[in-house]
C-alpha positions as CSV (number, residue, x, y, z in Angstrom):
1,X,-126.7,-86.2,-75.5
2,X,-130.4,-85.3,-73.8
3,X,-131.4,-87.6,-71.0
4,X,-134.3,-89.8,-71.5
5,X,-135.8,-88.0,-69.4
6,X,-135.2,-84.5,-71.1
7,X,-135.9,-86.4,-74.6
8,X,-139.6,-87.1,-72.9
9,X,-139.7,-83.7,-72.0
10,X,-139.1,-82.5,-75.3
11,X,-141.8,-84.5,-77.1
12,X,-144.6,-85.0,-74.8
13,X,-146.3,-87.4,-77.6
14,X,-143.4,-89.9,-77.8
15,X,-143.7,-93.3,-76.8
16,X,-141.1,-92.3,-73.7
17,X,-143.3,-89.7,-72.7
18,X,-146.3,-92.3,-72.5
19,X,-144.5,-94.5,-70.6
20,X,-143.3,-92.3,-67.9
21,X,-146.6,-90.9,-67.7
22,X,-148.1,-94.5,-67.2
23,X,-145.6,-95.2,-64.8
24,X,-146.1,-92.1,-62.8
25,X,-149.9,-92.7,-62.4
26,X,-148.8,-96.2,-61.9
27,X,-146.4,-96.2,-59.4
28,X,-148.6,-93.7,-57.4
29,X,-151.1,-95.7,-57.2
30,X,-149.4,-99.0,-56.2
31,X,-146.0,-98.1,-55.0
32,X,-142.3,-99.0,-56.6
33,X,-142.7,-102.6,-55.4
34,X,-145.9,-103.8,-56.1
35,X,-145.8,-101.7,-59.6
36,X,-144.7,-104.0,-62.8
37,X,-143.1,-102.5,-65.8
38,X,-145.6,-105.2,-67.8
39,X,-148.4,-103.2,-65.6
40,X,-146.8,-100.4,-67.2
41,X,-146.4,-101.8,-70.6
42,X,-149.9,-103.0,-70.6
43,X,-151.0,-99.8,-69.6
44,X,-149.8,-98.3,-72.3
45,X,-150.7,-101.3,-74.9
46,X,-147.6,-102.2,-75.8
47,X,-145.7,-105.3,-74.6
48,X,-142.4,-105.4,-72.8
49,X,-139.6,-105.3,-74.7
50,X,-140.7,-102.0,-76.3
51,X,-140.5,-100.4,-72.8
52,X,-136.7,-101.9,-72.0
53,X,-136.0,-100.6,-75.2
54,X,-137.2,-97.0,-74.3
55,X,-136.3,-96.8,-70.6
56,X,-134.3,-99.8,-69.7
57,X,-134.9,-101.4,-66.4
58,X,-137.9,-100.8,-63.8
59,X,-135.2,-98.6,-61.4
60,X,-134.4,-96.1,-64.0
61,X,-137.9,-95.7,-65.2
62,X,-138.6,-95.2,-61.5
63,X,-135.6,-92.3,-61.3
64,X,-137.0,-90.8,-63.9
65,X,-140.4,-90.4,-62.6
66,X,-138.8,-89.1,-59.2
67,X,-137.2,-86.5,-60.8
68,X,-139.6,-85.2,-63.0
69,X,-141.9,-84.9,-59.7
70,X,-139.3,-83.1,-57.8
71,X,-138.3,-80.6,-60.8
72,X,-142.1,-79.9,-60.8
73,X,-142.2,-79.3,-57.3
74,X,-139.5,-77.1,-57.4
75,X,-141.1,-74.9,-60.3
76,X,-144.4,-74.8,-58.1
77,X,-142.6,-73.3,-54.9
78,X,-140.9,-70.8,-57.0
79,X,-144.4,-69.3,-58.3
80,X,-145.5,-69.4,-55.4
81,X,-142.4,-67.3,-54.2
82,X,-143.1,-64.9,-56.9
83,X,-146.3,-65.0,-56.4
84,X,-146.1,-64.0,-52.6
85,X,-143.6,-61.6,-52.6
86,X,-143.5,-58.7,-50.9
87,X,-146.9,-59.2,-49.3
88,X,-148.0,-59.7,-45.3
89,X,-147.7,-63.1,-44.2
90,X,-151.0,-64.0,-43.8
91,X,-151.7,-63.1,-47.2
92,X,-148.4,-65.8,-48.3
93,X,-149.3,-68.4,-46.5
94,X,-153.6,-68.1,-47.9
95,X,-151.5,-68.1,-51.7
96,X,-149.2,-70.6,-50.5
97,X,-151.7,-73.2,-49.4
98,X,-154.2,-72.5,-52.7
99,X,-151.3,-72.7,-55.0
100,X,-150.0,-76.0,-53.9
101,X,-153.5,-77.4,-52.9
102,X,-154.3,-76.5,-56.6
103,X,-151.5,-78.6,-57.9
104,X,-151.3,-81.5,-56.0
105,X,-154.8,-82.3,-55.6
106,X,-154.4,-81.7,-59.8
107,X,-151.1,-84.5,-59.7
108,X,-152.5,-87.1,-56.8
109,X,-149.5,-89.4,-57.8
110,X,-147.3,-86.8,-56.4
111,X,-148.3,-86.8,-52.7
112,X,-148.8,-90.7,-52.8
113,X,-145.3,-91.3,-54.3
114,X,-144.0,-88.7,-51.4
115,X,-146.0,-90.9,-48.6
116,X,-144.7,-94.0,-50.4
117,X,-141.3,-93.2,-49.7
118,X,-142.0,-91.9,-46.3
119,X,-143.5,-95.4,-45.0
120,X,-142.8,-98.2,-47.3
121,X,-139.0,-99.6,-46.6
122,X,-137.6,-101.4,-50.2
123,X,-134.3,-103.2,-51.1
124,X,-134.2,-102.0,-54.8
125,X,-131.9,-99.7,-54.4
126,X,-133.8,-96.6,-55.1
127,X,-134.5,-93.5,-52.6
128,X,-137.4,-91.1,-53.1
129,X,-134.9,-88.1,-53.4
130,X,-137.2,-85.2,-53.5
131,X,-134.9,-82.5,-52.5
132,X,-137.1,-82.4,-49.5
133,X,-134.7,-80.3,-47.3
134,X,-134.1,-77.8,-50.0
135,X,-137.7,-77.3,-50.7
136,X,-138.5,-77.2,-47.1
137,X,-135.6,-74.4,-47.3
138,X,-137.2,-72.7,-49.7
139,X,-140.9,-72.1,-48.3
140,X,-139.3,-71.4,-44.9
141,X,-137.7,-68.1,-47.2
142,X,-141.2,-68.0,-49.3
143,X,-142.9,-67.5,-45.8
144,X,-140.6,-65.4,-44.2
145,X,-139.5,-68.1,-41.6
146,X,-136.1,-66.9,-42.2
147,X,-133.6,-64.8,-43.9
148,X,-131.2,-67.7,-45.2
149,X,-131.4,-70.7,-46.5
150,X,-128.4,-72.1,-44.4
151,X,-129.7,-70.8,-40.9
152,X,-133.2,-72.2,-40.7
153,X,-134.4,-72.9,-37.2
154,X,-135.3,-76.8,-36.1
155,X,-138.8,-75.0,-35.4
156,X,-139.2,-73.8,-38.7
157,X,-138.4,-76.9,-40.5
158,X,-140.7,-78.7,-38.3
159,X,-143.8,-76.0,-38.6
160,X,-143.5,-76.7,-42.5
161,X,-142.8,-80.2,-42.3
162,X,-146.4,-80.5,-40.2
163,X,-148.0,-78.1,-42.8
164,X,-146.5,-80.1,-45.8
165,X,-147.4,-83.3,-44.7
166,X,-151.0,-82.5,-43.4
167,X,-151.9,-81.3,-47.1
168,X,-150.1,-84.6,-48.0
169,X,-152.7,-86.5,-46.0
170,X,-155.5,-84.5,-47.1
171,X,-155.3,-85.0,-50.7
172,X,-154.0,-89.0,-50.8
173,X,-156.4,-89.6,-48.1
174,X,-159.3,-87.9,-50.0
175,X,-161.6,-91.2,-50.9
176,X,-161.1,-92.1,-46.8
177,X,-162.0,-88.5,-45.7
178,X,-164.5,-87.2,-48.2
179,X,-167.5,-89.4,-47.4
180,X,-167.0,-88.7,-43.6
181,X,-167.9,-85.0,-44.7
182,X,-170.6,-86.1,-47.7
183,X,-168.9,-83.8,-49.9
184,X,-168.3,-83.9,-53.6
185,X,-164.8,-83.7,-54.8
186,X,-164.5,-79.5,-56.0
187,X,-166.6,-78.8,-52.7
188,X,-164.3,-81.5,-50.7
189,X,-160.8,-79.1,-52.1
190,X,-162.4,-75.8,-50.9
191,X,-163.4,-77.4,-47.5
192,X,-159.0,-78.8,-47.5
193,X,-158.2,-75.3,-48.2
194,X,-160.9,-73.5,-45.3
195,X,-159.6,-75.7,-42.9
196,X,-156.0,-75.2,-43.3
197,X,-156.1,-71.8,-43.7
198,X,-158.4,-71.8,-40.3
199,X,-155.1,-74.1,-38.6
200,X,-152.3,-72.3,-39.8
201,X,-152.7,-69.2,-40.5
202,X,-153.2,-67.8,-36.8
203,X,-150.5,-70.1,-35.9
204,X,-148.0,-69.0,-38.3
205,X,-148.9,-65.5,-37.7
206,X,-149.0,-65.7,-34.0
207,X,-145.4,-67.1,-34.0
208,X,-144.2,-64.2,-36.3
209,X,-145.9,-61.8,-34.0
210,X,-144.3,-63.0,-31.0
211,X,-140.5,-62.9,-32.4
């Protein structure tokens, strides 16, 4: 029998599907605690028992929010490691860094959600699993960092960790940075883009050079 979550999936027009995208916007925005399901049911204008009904309690909505964000995360990092392959590593890092600029400043819930988990300590039970170590794993192969997924170097897991959470920053950070540069928002995504591109490409490249 199809999860909830694959039965939202499967009809993106369905009440479920509603509510998990409600929740998703909503617990981006405020965090698992401070996030109500009758936010969530108001949010989506209908009242409470309608959402227990489709999702049960505020946890396993919650689960199912995490793991649609991390299945879409996955599919991201393997376009991108189609999209890269074969090619110099400057030239996969510059498609690296526009493809996954592109989608998460286009899904701001997912980098807040990621930070949320990072910094805000709960007792309900639930951990932001993200399959962070295995996506690190996987750009570290994407960028030619290494050969195999099971001997990845401290250093490497480090250089993308800095690189993944710097674009985190940008992007949930964007209505603190943007007015210090008196940008617009499609100008203030280019200027994200320039500037890592300007940090970490040479260093990437450098490092490469040098082994």
């Amino acid at each position: 029998m199809p999860s909830r979550l694959e039965r939202a999936r499967q009809n993106p027009n369905s009440m479920k599907a509603k509510i998990l995208a409600s929740a998703r916007r909503l617990f981006g925005e405020y965090g698992y605690r401070d996030t109500t399901t009758r936010m969530i049911a108001a949010d989506v204008g209908i009242d409470i028992s309608t959402l227990y009904y489709h999702w049960g309690e505020k946890q396993d909505l919650y689960e199912a929010v995490i793991m649609e964000v991390s299945g879409q995360i996955q599919q991201k990092l393997n376009e991108v490691e189609k999209n890269v392959s074969g090619r110099s590593l400057t030239t996969r890092l510059e498609i690296a860094i526009d493809m996954m600029c592109d989608f998460l400043f286009s899904h701001p819930e997912v980098p807040n959600l990621i930070l949320f988990g990072y910094f805000n300590k709960s007792q309900h039970g639930v951990t932001l699993d993200l399959k962070m170590s295995e996506h690190i794993a996987n750009i570290a192969i994407a960028m030619g960092l290494a050969k195999d997924k099971n001997q990845i170097s401290i250093q490497a897991r480090a250089r993308i960790l800095a690189v993944w959470n710097t674009v985190l920053n940008f992007i949930s950070g964007e209505n603190f940075f943007r007015p210090m540069l008196e940008t617009d928002h499609e100008n203030y995504i280019q200027v994200v883009k320039e500037t890592l591109k300007f940090i970490l490409v040479p260093a990437f490249t450098a490092e490469g050079q040098s082994r």
